[in-house]
C-alpha positions in Angstrom: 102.2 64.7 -35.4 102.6 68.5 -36.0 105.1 70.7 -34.6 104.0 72.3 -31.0 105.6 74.5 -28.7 106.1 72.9 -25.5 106.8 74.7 -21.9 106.6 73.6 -18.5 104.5 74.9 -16.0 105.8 75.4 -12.1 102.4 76.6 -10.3 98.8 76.4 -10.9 98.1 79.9 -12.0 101.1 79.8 -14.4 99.4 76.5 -16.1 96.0 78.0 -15.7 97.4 81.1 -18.0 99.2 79.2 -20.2 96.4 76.4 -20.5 93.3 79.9 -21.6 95.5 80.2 -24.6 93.8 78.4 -27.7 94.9 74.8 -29.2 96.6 74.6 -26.1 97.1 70.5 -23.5 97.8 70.1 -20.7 100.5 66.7 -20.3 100.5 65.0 -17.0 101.4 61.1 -17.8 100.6 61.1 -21.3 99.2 58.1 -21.4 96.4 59.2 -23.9 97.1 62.6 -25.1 100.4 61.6 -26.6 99.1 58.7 -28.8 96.4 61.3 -30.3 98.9 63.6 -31.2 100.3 60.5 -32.7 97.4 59.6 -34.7 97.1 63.5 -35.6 93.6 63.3 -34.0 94.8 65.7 -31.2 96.4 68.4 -33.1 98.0 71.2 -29.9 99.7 74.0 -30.7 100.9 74.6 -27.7 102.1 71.9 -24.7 101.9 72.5 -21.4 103.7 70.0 -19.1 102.4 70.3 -15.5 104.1 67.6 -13.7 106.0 69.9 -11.6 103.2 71.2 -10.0 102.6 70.5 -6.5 99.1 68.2 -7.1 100.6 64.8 -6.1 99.5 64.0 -2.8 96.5 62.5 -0.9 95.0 63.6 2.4 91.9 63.7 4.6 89.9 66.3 4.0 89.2 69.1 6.5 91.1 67.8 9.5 92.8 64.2 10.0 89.7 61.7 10.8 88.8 58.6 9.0 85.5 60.2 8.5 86.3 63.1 6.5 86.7 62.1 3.5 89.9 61.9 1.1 91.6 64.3 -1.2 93.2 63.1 -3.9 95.6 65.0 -5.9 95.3 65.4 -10.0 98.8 64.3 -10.4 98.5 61.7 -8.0 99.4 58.1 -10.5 96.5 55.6 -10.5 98.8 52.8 -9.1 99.7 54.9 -6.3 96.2 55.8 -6.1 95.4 52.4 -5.9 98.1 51.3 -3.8 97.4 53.6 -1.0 96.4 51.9 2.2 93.6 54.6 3.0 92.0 54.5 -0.2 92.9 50.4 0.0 90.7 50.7 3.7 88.1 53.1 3.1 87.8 53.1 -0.6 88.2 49.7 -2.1 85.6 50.2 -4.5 88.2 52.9 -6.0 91.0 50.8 -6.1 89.3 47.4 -7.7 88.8 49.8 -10.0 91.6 51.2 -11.1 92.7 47.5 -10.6 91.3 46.6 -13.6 92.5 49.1 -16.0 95.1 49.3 -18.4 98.1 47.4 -17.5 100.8 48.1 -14.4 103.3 49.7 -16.6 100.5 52.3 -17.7 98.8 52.4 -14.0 102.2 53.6 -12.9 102.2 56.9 -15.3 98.8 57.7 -16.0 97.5 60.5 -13.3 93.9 60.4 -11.7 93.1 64.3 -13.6 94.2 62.6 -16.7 92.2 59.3 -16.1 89.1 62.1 -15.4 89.7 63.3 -19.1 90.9 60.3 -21.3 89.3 60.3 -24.4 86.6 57.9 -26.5 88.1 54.6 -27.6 86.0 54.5 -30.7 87.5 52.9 -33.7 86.6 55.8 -35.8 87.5 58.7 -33.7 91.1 57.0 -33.8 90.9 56.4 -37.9 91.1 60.3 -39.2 90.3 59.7 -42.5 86.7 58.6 -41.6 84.0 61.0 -40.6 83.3 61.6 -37.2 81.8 64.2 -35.0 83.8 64.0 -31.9 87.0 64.8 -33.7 85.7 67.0 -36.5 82.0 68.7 -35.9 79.4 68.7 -38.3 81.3 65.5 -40.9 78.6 62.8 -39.5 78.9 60.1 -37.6 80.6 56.3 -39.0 80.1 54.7 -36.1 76.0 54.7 -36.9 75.6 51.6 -39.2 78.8 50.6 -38.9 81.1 48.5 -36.5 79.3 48.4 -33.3 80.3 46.3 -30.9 82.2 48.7 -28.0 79.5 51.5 -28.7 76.5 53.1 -26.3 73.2 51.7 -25.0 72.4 54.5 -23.3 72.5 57.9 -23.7 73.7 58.3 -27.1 72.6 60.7 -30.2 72.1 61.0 -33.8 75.2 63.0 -34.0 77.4 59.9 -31.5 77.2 56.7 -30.2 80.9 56.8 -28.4 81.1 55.4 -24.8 83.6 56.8 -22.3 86.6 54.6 -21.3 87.5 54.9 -18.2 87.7 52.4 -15.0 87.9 55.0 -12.4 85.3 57.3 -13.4 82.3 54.5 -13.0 83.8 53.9 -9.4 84.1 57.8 -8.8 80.4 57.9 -9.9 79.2 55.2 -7.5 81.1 56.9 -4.4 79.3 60.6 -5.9 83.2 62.3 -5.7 83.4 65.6 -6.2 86.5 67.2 -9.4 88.1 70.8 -8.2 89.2 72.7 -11.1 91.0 76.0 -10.8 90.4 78.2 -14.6 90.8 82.0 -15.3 87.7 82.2 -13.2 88.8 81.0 -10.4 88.5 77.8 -8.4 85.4 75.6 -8.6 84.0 72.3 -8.3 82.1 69.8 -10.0 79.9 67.0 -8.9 81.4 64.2 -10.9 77.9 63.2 -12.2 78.2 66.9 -13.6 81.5 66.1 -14.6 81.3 64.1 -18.0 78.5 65.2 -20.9 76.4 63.5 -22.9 77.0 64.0 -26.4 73.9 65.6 -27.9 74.5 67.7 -30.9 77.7 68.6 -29.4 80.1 65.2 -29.2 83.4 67.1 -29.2 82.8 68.3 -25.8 83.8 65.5 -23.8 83.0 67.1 -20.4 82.2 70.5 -18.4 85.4 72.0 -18.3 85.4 75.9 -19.6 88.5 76.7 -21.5 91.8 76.7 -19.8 90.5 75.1 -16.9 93.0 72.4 -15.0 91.2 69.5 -12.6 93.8 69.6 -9.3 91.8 67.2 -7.3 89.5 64.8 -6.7 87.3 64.8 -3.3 85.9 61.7 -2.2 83.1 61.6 0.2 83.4 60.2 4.0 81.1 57.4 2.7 83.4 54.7 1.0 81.1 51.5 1.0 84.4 49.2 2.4 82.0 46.4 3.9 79.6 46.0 0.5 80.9 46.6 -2.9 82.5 45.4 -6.1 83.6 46.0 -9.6 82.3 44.1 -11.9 84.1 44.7 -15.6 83.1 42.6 -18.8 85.4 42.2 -21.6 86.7 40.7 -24.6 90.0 39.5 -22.8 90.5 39.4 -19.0 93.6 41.9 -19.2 94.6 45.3 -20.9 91.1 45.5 -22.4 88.5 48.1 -22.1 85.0 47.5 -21.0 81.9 46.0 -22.7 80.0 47.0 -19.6 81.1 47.1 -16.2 79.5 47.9 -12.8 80.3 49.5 -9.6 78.3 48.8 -6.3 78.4 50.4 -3.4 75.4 49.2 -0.9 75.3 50.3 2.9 73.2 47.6 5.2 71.8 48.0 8.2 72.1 45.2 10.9 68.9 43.7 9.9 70.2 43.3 6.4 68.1 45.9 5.0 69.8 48.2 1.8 69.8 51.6 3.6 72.4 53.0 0.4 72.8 51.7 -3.0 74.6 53.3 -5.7 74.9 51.6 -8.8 77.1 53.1 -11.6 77.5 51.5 -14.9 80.7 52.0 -17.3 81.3 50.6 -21.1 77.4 51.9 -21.9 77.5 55.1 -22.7 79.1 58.5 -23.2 79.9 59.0 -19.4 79.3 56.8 -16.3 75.6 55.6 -16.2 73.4 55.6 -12.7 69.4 55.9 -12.6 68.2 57.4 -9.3 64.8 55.1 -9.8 66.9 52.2 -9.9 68.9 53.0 -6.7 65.9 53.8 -4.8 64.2 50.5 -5.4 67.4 48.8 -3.4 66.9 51.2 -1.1 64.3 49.7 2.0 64.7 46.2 0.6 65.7 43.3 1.8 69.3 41.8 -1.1 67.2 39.6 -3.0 67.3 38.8 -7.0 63.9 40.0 -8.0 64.8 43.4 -6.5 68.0 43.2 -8.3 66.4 42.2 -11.6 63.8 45.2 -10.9 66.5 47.6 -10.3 68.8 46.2 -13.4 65.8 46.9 -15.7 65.3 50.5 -14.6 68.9 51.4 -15.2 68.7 50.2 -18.6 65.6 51.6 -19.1 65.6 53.2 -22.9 68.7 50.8 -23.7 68.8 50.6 -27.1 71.7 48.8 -29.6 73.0 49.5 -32.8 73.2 46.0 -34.0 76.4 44.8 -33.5 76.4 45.9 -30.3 72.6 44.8 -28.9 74.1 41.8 -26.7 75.5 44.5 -24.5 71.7 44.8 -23.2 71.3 41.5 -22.1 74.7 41.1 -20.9 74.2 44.5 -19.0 71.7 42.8 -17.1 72.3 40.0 -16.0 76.0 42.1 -15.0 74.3 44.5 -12.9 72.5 41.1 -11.2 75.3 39.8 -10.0 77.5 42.5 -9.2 74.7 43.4 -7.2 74.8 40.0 -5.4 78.8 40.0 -4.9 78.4 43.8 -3.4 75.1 42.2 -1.1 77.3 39.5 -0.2 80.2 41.1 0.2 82.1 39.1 -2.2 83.6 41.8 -4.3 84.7 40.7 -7.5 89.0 39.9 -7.8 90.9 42.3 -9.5 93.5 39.0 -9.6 91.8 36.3 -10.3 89.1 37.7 -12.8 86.9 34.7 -13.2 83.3 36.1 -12.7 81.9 33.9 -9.9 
């Protein structure tokens, strides 16, 4: 670790000026950002602690009815996130997965904004003296023909093959939240499927964000899918583990049993959450039926391709996406407890 300056920000705009000067992090739980400065893979100048700053609350959005939606403040800790009995009502989907992230004692310091921007858990973006293009543009890629197994399916590039990490982003995707980011320009927001990039000839840049920008909240939708969802994660061992794949289903159906809403959102596959509007609209006017979910697994993986060591994520992708597809149909939603897929 290299010597940084540190200061703490009181308000927004304060952060937001410290934040546009260069080499400069924001710290909210630390969680990620700390052990890269550790490993010397995140190398800031300058530290800006925003944990005073008044971004830790949740609330209905515009007004107080159920149907308006929620707010969720960037500071706002995934346990308490999780924990909360409006997002427990009307957003279980959320909560199952946070649920099966990281562990409680890191649940109760990491921070939704932070979750937002966690960073690749690729073996070789974490082991500096191997090249990589993430950490240091333009020196290659290791990861391609090397050790595969945790790396993309879909969406990856000559120049990365690094998957995104996070729990709460695939649910976030699935519910179509929205991110509100306050930078030198002002305030704007981002569609969370805007939110995260894919790597291209440009892997370093993890997401959207222009310099100095800081998220401050996350706006979820009035639709919450609390009757007909799951999360579905895969993974090497059933605790403190990150994903081979993992899916989040939200479906909507009508009193005839008829998918009037699907969203499907895949995690562990690729540089940001995964969703394929083809395959959501072939749920969409059917009847919850396995050939449908087959049909709609295949065109979300459609272009899926391995590296080897990791082209059992294909298969096991599918038949994943099948039967969280079933549980969400069924209303069944996968245990965040007992993890046993049934």
């Amino acid at each position: 670790m290299i010597r940084f300056d540190y200061a703490r920000a009181t308000d927004v705009a304060g952060a937001v000026r410290a934040g546009a000067v260069e080499h400069t992090r924001f710290l909210a739980g630390g969680t990620n950002l700390v052990d890269l400065m550790k490993e010397n893979v995140e190398r800031p100048l300058h530290v800006v602690d925003i944990n005073r700053l008044a971004l830790k609350g949740i609330e209905d959005r515009d007004g107080s009815t159920e149907g308006s939606g929620l707010r969720l403040g960037a500071l706002v800790t995934n346990a308490d996130t999780a924990y909360d009995p409006r997002v427990q009502a009307r957003y279980p989907l959320l909560a199952s997965a946070i649920l099966a992230g990281a562990s409680p004692q890191l649940r109760n310091v990491a921070t939704n904004g932070g979750n937002l921007n966690q960073r690749t858990r690729c073996y070789y973006f974490y082991d500096t003296a191997t090249p990589c293009n993430k950490r240091e543009p333009g020196s290659g890629c290791s990861a391609i023909g090397g050790v595969t197994r945790i790396h993309a399916i879909l969406g990856a590039s000559a120049h990365c093959i690094a998957t995104h990490p996070s729990d709460l982003c695939v649910a976030l995707a699935a519910l179509e939240a929205q991110v509100l980011v306050t930078g030198p320009g002002g305030e704007r927001t981002i569609a969370l499927a805007d939110y995260h990039r894919l790597p291209g000839d440009a892997p370093d840049r993890d997401n959207t964000l222009a310099p100095g920008e800081l998220v401050t909240a996350i706006d979820l939708p009035a639709e919450g899918f609390s009757d007909h969802y799951t999360y579905l994660k895969l993974r090497d061992r059933l605790s403190y583990a990150f994903a081979l794949v993992s899916v989040a289903v939200g479906l909507k159906l009508d009193d005839d049993g008829v998918i009037r809403v699907a969203r499907v959102a895949l995690g562990g596959v690729a540089h940001k959450p995964w969703r394929s509007s083809e395959a959501e609209a072939l749920l969409q006017g059917a009847r919850p039926a396995e050939g449908v979910f087959r049909a709609a697994a295949e065109a979300l993986l459609t272009g899926a391709v391995g590296q080897g060591g990791n082209d059992f994520k294909i298969e096991l992708a599918r038949r994943a996406i099948v039967r969280a597809l079933k549980q969400a149909a069924d209303g069944t939603p996968q245990s965040q407890s007992d993890k046993r897929v049934r």
